[in-house]
DSSP file (Angstrom, degrees, kcal/mol; ACC not computed):
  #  RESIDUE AA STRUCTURE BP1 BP2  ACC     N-H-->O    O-->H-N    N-H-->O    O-->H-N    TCO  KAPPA ALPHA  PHI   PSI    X-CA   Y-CA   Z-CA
    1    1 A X              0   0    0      0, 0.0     2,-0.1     0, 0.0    57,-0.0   0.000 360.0 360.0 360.0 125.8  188.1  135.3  181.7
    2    2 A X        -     0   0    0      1,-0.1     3,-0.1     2,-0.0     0, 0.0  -0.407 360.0-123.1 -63.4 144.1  185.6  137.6  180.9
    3    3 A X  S    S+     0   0    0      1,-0.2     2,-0.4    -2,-0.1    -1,-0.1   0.880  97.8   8.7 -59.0 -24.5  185.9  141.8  182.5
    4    4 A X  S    S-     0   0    0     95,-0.0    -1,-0.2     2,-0.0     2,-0.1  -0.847  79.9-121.3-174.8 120.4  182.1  141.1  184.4
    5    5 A X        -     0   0    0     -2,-0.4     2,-0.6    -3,-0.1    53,-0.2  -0.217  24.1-120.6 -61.5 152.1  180.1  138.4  184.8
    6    6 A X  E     -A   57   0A   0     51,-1.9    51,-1.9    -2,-0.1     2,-0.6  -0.605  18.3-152.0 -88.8 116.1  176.3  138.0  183.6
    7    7 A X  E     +A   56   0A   0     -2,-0.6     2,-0.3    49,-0.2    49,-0.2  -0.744  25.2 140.5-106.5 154.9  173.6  137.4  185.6
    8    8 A X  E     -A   55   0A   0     47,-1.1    47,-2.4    -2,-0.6     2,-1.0  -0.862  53.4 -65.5-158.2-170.7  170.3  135.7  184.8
    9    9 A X  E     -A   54   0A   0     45,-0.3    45,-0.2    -2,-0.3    -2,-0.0  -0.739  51.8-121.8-113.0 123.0  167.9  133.7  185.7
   10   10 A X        -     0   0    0     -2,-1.0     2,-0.2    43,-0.9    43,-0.1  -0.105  30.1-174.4 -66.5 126.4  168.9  130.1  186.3
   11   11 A X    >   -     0   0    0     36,-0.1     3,-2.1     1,-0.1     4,-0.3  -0.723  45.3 -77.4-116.1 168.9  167.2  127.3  184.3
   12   12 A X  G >  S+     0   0    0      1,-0.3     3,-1.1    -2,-0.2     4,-0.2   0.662 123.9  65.7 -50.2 -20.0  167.4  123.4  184.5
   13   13 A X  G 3  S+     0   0    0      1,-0.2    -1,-0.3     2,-0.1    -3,-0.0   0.237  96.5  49.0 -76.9  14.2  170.5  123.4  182.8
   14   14 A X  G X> S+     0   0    0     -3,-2.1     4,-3.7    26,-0.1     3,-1.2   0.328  85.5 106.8-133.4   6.5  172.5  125.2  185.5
   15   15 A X  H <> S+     0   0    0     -3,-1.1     4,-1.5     1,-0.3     5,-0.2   0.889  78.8  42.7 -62.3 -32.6  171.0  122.7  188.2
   16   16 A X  H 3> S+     0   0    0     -4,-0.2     4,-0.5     1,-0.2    -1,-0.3   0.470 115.0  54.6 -90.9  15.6  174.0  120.6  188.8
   17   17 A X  H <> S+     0   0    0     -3,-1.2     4,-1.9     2,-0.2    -1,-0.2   0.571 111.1  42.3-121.0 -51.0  176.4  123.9  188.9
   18   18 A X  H  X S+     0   0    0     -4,-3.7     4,-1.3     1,-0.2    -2,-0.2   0.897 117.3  49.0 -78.0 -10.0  174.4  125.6  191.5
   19   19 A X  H  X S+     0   0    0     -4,-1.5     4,-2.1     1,-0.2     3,-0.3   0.870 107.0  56.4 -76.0 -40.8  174.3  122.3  193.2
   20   20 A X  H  X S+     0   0    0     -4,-0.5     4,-0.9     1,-0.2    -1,-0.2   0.820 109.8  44.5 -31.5 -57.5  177.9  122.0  192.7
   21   21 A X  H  < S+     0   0    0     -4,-1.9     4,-0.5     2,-0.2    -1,-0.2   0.767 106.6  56.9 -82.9 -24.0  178.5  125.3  194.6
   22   22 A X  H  X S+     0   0    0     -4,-1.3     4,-3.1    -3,-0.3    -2,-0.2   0.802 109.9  45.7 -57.4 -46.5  176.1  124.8  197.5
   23   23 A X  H  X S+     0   0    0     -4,-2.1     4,-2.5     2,-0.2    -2,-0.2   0.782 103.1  59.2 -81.6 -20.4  177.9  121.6  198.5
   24   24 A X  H  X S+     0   0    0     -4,-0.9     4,-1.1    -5,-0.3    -1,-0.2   0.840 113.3  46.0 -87.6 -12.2  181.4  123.1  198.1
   25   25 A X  H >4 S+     0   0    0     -4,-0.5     3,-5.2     2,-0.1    -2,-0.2   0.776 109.1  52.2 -55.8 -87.6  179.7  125.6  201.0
   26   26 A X  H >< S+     0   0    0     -4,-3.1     3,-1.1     1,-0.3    -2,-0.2   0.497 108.2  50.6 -54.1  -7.0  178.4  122.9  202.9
   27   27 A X  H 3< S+     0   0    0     -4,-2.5    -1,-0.3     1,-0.2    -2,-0.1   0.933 104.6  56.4 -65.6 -32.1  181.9  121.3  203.0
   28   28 A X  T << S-     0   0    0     -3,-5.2    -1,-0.2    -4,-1.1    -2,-0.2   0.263  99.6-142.9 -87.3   9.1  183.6  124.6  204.2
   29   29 A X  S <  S+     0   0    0     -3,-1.1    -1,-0.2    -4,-0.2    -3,-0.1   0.362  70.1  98.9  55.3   3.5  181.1  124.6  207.4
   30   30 A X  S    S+     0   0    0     -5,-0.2    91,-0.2     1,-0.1    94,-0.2   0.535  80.2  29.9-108.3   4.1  180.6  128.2  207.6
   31   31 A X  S    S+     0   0    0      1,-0.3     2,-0.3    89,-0.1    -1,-0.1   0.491 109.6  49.7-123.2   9.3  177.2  129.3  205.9
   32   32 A X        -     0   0    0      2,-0.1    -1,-0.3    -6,-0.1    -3,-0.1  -0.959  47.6-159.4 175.2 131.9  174.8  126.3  206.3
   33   33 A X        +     0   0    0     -2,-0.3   116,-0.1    -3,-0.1   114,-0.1   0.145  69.3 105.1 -99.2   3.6  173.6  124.1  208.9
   34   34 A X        -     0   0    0      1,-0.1    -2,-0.1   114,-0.0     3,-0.1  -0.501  49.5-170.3 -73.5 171.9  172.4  121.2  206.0
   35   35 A X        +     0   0    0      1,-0.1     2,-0.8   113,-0.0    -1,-0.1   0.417  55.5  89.6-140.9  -6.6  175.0  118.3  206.1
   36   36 A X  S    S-     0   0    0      1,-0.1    -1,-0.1     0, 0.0   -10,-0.1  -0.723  78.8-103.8-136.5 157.5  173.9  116.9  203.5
   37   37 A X        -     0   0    0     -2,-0.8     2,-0.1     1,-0.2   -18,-0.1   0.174  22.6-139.9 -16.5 100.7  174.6  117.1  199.6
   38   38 A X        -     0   0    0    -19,-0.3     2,-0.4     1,-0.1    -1,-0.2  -0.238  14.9-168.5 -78.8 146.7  172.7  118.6  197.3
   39   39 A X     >  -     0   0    0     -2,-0.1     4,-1.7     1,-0.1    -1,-0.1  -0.784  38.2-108.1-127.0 170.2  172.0  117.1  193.6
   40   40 A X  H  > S+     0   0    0     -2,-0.4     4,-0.8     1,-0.2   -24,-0.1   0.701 120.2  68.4 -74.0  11.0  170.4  118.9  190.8
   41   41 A X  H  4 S+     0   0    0      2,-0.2     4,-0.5     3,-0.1     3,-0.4   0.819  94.5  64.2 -79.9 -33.7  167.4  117.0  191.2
   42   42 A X  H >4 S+     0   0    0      1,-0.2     3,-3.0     2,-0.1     4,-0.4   0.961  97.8  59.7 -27.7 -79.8  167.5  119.1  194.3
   43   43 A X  H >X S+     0   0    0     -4,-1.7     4,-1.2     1,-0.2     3,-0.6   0.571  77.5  74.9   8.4 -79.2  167.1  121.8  192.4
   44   44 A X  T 3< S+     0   0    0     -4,-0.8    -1,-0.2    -3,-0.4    -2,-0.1   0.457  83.2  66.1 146.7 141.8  164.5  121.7  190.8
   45   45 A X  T <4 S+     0   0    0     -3,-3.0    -1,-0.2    -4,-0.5    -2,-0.2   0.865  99.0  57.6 -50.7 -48.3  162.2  122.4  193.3
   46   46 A X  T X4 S+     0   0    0     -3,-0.6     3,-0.5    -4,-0.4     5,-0.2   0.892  96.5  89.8 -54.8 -60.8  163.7  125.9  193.6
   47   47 A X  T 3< S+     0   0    0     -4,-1.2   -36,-0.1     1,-0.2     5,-0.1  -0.031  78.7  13.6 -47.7 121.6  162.9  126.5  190.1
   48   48 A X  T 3  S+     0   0    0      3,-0.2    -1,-0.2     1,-0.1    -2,-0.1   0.702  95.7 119.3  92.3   5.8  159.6  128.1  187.9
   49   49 A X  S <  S-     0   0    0     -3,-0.5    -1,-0.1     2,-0.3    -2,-0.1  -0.019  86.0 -93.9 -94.9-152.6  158.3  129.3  190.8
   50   50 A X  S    S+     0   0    0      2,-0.1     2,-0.5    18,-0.0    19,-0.1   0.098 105.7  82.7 -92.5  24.2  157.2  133.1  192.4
   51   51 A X  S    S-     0   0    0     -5,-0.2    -2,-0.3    17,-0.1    -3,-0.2  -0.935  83.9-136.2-130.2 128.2  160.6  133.2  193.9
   52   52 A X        -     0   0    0     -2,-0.5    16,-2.5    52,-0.1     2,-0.4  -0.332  17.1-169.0 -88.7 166.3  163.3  134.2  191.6
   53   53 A X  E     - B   0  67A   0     14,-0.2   -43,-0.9   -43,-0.1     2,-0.3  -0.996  15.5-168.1-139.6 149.7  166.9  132.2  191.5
   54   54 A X  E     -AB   9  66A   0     12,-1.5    12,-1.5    -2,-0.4     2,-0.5  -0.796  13.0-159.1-128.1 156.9  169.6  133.8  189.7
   55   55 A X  E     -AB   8  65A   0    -47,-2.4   -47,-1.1    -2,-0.3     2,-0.9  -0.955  13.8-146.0-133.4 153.6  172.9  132.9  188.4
   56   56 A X  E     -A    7   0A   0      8,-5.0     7,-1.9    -2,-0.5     2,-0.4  -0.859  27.4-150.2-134.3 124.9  175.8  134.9  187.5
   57   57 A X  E     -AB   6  62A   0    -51,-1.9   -51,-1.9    -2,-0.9     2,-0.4  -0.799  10.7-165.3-101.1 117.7  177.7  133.1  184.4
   58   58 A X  E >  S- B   0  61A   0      3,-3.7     3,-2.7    -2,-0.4   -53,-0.1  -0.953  71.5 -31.7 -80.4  93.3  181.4  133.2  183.7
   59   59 A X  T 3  S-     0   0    0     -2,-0.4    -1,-0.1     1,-0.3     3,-0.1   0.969 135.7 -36.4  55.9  33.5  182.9  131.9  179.8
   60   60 A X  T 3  S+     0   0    0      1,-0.2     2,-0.4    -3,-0.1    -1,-0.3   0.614 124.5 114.2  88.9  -7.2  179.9  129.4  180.0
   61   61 A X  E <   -B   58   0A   0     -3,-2.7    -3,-3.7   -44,-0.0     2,-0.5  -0.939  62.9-132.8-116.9 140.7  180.1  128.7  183.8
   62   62 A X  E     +B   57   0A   0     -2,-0.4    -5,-0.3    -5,-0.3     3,-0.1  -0.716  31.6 162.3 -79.0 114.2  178.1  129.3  186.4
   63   63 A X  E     +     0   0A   0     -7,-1.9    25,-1.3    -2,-0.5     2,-0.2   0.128  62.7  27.7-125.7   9.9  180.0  130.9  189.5
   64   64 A X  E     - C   0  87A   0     -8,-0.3    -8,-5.0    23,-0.2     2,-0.4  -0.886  55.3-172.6-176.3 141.8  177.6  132.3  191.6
   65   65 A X  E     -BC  55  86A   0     21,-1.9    21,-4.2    -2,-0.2     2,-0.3  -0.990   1.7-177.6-140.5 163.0  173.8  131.8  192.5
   66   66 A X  E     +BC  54  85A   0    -12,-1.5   -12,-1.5    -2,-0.4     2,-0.2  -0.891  20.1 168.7-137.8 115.1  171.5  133.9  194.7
   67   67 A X  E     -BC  53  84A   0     17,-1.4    17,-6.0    -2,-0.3   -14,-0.2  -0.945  22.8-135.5-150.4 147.1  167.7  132.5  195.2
   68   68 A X  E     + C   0  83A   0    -16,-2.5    15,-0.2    -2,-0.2     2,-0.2  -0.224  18.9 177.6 -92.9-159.6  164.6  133.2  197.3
   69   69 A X        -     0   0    0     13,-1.7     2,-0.5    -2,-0.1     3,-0.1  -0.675  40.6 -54.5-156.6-155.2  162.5  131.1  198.9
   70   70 A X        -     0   0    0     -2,-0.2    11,-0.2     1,-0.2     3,-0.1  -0.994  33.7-160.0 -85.4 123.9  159.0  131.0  201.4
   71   71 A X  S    S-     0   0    0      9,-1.1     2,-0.2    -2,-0.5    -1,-0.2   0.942  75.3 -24.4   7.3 -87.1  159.5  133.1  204.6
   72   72 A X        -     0   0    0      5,-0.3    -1,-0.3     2,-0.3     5,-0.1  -0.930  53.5-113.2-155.5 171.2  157.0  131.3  205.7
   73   73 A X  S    S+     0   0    0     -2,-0.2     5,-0.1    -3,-0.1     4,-0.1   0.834  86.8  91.6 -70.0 -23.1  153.9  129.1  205.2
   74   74 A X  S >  S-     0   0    0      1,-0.1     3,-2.5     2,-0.1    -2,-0.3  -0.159  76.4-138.6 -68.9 141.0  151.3  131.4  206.7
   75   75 A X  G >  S+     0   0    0      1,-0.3     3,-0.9     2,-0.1     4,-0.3   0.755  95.9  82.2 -80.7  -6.6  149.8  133.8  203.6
   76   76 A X  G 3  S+     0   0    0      1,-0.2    -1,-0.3     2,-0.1     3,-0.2   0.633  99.4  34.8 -61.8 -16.3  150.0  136.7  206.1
   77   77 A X  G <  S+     0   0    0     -3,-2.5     3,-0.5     1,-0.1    -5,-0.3   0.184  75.9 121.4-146.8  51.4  153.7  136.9  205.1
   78   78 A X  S <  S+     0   0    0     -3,-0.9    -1,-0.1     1,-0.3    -2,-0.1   0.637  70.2  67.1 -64.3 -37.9  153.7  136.0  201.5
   79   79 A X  S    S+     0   0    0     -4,-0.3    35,-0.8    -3,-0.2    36,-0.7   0.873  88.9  74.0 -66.3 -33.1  155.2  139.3  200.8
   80   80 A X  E     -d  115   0B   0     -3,-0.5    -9,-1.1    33,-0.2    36,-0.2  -0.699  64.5-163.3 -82.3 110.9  158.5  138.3  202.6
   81   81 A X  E     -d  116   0B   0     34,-1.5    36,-0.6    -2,-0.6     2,-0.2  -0.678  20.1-128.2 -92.1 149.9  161.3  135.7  200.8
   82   82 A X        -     0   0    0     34,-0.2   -13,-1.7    -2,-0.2     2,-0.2  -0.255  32.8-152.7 -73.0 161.9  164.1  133.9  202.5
   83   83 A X  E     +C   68   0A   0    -15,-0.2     2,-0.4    34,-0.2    36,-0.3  -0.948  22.6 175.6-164.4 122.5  167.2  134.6  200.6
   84   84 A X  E     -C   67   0A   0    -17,-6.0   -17,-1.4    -2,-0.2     2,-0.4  -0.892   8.0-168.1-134.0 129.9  170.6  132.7  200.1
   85   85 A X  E     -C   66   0A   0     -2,-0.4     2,-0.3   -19,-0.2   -19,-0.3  -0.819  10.2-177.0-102.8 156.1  174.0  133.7  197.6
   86   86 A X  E     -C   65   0A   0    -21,-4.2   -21,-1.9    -2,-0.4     2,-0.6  -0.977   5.9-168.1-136.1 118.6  176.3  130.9  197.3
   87   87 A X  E     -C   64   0A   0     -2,-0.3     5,-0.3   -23,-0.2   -23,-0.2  -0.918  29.6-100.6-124.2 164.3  179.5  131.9  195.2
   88   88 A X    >>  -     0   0    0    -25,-1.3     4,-1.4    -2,-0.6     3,-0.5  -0.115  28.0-121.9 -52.2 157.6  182.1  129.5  193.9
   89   89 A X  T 34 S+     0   0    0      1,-0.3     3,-0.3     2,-0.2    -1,-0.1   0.965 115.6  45.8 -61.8 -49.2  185.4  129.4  195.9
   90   90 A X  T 34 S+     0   0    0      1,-0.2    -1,-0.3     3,-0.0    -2,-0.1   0.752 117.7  52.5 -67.6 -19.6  187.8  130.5  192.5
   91   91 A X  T X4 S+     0   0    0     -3,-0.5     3,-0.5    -4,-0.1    -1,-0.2   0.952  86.6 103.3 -88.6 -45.7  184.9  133.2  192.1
   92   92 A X  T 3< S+     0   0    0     -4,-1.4    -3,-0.1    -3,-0.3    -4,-0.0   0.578  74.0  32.4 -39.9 149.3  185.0  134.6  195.6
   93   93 A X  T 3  S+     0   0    0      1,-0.1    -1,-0.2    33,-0.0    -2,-0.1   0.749 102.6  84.4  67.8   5.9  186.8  138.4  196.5
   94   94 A X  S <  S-     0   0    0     -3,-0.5    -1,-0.1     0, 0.0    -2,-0.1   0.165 106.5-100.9 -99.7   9.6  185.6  139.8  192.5
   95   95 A X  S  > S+     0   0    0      1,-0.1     4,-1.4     3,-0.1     5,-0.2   0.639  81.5 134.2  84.5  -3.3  182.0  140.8  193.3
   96   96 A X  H  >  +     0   0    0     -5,-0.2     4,-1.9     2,-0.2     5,-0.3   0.910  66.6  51.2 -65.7 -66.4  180.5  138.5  192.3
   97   97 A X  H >> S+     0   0    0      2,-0.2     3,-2.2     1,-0.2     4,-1.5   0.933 112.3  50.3 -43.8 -89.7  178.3  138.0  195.3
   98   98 A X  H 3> S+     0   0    0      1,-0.3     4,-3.4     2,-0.2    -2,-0.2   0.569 110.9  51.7 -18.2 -52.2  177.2  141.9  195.1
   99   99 A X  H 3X S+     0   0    0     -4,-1.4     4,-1.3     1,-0.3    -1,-0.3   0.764 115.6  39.1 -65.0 -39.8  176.4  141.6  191.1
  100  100 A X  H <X S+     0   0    0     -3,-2.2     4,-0.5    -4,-1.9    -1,-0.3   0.691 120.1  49.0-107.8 -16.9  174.2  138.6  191.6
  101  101 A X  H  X S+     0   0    0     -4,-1.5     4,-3.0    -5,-0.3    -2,-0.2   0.972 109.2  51.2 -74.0 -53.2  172.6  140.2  195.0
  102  102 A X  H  X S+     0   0    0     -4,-3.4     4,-0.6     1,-0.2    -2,-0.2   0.689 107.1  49.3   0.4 -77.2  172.1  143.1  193.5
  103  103 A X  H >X S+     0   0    0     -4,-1.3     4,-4.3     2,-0.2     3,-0.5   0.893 108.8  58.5 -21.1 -72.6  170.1  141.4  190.4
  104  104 A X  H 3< S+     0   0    0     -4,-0.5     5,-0.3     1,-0.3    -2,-0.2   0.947 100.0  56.2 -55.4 -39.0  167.9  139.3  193.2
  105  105 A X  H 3X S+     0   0    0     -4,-3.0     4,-2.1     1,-0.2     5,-0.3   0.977 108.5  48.5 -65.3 -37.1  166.7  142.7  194.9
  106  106 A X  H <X S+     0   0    0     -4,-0.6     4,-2.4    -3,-0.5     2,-0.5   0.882 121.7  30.8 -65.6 -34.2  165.3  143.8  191.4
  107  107 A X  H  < S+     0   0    0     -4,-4.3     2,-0.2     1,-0.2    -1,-0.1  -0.963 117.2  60.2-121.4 137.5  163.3  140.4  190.4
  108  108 A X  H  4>S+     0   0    0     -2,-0.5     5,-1.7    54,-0.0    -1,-0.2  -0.931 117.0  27.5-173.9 -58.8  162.8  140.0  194.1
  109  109 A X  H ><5S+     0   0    0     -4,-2.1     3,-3.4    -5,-0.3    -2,-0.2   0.966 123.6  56.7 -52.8 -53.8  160.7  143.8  194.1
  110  110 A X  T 3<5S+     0   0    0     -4,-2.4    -1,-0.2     1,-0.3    -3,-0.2   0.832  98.5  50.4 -51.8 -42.6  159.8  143.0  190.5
  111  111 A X  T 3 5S-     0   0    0     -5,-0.2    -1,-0.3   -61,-0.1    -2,-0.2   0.085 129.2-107.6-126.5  12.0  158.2  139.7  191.5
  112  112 A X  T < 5 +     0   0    0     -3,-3.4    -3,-0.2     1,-0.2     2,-0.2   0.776  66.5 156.1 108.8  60.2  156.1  142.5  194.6
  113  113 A X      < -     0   0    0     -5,-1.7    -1,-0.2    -8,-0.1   -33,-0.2  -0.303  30.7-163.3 -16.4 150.4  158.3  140.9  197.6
  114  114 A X        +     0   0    0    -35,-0.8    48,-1.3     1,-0.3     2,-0.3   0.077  63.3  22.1 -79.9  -6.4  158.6  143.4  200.6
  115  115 A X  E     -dE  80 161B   0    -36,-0.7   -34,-1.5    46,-0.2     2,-0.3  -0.781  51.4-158.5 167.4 137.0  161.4  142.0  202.4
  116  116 A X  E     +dE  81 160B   0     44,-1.7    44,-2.1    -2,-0.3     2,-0.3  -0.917  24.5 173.3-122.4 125.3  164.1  140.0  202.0
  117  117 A X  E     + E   0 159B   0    -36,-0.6     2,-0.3    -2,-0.3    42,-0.2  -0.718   1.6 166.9-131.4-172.5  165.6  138.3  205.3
  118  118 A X  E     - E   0 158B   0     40,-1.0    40,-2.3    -2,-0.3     2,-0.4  -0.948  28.7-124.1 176.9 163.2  168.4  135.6  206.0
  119  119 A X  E     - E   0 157B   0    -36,-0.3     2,-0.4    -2,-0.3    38,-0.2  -0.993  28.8-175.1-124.1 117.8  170.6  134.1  208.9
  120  120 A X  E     - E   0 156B   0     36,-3.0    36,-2.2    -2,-0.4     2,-0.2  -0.923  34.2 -89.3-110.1 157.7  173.8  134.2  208.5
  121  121 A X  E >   - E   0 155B   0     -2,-0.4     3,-0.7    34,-0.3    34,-0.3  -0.330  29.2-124.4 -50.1 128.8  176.4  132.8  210.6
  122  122 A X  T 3  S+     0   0    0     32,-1.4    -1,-0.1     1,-0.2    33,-0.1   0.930 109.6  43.8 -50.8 -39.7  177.6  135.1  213.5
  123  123 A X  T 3  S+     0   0    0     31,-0.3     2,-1.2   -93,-0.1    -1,-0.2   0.810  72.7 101.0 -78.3 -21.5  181.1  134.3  211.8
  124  124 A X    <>  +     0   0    0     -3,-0.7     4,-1.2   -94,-0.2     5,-0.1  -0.507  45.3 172.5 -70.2 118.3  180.9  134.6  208.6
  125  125 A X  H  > S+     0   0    0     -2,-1.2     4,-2.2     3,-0.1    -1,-0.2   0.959  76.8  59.2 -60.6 -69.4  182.5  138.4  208.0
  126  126 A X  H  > S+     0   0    0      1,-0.3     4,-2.0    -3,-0.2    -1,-0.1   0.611 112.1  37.1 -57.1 -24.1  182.6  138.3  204.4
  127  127 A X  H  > S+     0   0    0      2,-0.2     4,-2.7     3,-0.2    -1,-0.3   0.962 117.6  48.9 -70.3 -51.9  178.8  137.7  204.0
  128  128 A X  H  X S+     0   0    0     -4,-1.2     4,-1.7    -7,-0.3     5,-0.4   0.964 102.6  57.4 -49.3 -61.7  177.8  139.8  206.6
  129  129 A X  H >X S+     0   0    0     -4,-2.2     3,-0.8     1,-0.2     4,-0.7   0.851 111.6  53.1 -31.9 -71.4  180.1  142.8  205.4
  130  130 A X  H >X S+     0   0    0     -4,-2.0     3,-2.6     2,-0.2     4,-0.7   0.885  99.2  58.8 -40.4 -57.1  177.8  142.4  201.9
  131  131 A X  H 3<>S+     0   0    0     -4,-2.7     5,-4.3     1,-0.4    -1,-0.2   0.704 105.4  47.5 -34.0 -52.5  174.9  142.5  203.2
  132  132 A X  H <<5S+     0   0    0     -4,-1.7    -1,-0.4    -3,-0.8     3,-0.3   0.422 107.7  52.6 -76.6 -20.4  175.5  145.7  204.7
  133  133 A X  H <<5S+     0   0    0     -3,-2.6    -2,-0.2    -4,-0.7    -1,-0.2   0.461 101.7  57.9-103.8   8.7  176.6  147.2  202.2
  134  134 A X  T  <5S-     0   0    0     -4,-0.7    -1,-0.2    -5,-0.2    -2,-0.2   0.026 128.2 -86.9-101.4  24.5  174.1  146.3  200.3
  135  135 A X  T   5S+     0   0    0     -3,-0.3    -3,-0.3     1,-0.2    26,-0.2   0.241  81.0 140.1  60.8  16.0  171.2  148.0  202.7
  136  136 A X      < -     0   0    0     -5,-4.3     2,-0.4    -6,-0.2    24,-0.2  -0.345  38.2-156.8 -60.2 132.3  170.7  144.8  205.1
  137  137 A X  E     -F  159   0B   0     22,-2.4    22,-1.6    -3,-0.1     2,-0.5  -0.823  13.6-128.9-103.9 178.0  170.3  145.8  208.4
  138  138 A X  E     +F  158   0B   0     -2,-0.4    20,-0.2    20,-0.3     3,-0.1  -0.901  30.4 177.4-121.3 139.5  171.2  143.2  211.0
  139  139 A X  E     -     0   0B   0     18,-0.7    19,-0.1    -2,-0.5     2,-0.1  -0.052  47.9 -27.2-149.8  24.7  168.3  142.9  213.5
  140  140 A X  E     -F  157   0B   0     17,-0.5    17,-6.4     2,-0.0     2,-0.3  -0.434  55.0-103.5 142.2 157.0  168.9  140.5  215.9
  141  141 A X  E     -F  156   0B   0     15,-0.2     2,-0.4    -2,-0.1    15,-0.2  -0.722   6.2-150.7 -96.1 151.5  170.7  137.1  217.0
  142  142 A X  E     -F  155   0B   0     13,-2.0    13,-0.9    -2,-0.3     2,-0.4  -0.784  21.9-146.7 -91.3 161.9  169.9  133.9  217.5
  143  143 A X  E    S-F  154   0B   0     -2,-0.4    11,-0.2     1,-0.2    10,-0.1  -0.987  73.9  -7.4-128.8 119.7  171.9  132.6  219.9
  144  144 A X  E    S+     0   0B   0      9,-1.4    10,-0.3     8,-0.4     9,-0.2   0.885  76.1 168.8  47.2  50.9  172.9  128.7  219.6
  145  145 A X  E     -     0   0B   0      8,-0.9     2,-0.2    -3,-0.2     9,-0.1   0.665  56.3 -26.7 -81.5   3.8  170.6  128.4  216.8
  146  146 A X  E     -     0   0B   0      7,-0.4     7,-0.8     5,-0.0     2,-0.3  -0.863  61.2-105.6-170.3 152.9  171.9  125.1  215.8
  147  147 A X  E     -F  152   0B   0      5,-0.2     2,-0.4    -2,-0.2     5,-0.2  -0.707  22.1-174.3-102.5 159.5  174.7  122.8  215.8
  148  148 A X  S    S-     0   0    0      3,-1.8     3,-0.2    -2,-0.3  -114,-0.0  -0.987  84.2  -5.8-132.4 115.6  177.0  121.9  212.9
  149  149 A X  S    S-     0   0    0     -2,-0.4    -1,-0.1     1,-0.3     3,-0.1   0.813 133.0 -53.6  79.0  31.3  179.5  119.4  213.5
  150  150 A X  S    S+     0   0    0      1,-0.2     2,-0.4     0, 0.0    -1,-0.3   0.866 114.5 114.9  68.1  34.6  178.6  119.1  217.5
  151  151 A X        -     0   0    0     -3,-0.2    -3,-1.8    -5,-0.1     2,-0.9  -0.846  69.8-125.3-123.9 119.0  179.1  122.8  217.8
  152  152 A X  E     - F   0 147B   0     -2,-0.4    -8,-0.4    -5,-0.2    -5,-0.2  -0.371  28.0-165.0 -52.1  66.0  176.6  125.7  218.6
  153  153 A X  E     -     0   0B   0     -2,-0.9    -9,-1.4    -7,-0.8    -8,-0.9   0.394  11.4-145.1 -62.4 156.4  176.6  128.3  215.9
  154  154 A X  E     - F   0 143B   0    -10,-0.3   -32,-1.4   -11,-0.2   -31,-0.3  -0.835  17.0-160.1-116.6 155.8  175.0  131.9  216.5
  155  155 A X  E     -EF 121 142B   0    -13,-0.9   -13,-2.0   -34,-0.3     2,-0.4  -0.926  15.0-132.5-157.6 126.8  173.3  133.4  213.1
  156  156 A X  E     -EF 120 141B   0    -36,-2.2   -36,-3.0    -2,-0.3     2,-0.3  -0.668  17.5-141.8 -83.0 128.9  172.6  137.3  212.6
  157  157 A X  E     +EF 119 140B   0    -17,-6.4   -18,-0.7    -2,-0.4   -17,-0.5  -0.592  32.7 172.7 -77.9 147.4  168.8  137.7  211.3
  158  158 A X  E     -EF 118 138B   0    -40,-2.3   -40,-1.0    -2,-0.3     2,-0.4  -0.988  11.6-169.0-154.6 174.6  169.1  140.8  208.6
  159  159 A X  E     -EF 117 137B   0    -22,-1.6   -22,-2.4    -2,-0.4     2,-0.4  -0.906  18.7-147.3-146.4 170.3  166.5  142.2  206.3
  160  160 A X  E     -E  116   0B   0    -44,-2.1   -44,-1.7    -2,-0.4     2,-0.5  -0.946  22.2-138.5-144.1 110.9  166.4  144.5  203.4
  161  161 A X  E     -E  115   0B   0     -2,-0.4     2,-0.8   -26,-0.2   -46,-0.2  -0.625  15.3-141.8 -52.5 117.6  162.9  146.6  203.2
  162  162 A X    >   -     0   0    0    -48,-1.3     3,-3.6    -2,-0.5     4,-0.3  -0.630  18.4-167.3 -97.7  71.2  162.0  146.6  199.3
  163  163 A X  T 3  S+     0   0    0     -2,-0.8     3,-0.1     1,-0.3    -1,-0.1   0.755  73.5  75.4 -11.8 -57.2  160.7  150.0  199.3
  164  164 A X  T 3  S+     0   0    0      1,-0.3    -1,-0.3    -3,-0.2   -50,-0.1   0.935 112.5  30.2 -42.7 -37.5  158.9  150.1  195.9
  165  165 A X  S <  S+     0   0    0     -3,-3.6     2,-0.4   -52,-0.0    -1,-0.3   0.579  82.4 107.5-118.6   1.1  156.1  147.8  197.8
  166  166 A X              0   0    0     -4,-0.3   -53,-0.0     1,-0.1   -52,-0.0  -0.689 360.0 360.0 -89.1 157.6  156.0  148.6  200.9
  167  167 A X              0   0    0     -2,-0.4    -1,-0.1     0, 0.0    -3,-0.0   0.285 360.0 360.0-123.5 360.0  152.7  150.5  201.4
C-alpha cells in the first residue's frame, strides 16, 4: 500500500470503479436516496464536462471519487455545483475523503464555481464532521426530505463559498 494516495481527474477507464463505489454506498443506506445501481455507462454522463470529477488512486485502484454536478438548470446559478465524495469502504478512516475533497475545491474554483453545496443525511457523522472541517457551513435542514427504504430521512444543506470568485 502506498504512504498517500493520488488524486486526478477521472477518465473512462475508472468508470466501472467509481460505479463500483457508489453502489457499495447505495447498499449501506446512509448517503443516498437512489436505490438503484449504478453502471459505468452511468458514468459517463458525469464525465468531459464543466464540472470536474476526481479520483484518488491507490497501487492502480481507485478508492475514492469526489464530482460536481448542475446546481441547477436556471443560468442564474451556473456559478454554483452540486457536489458528492463517495470513498471505498477498506479506504474509509485514512483521509482519503479530505485529499480528494480538497483537490475538488481547487478544479471546482479553477473551473470559476462560486459555491459548492450538498445534502447530506442528518445522520451521517462522518461526512458531516468533513465537511466542516473542510470550511462547509451547514445552513439548514430539510426535514423528511425523502424516504429510503419506507423511512423519512432529514439531510443538512451546507455550502462552501469559493472565495477566489466571488465578486
Amino acid at each position: 500500500m502506498s504512504a498517500r494516495p493520488s488524486v486526478r481527474p477521472a477518465t473512462r477507464e475508472d468508470r466501472a470503479a467509481i460505479a463500483a463505489i457508489y453502489n457499495a454506498a447505495l447498499a449501506e443506506r446512509a448517503s443516498t436516496f437512489e436505490t438503484r445501481p449504478r453502471t459505468p455507462e452511468d458514468i459517463d454522463a458525469w464525465l468531459g464536462k464543466r464540472h470536474p470529477v476526481l479520483v484518488a488512486e491507490e497501487d492502480g485502484r481507485v478508492i475514492a471519487y469526489a464530482s460536481t454536478g448542475a446546481y441547477s438548470p436556471r443560468e442564474c446559478y451556473a456559478g454554483i455545483a452540486d457536489f458528492s465524495v463517495y470513498v471505498a469502504p477498506e479506504a474509509r478512516g485514512r483521509d482519503v475523503g479530505r485529499r480528494v475533497m480538497e483537490a475538488l475545491l481547487r478544479e471546482a474554483e479553477a473551473a470559476g464555481f462560486y459555491k459548492l453545496t450538498s445534502r447530506v443525511f442528518a445522520t451521517n457523522v462522518r461526512s458531516r464532521a468533513l465537511l466542516k472541517r473542510l470550511g462547509f457551513r451547514e445552513v439548514g435542514v430539510h426535514e423528511k426530505h425523502a424516504p429510503l427504504d419506507g423511512v423519512w430521512h432529514d439531510v443538512v444543506v451546507v455550502e462552501r463559498l469559493l472565495t477566489a470568485n466571488v465578486r
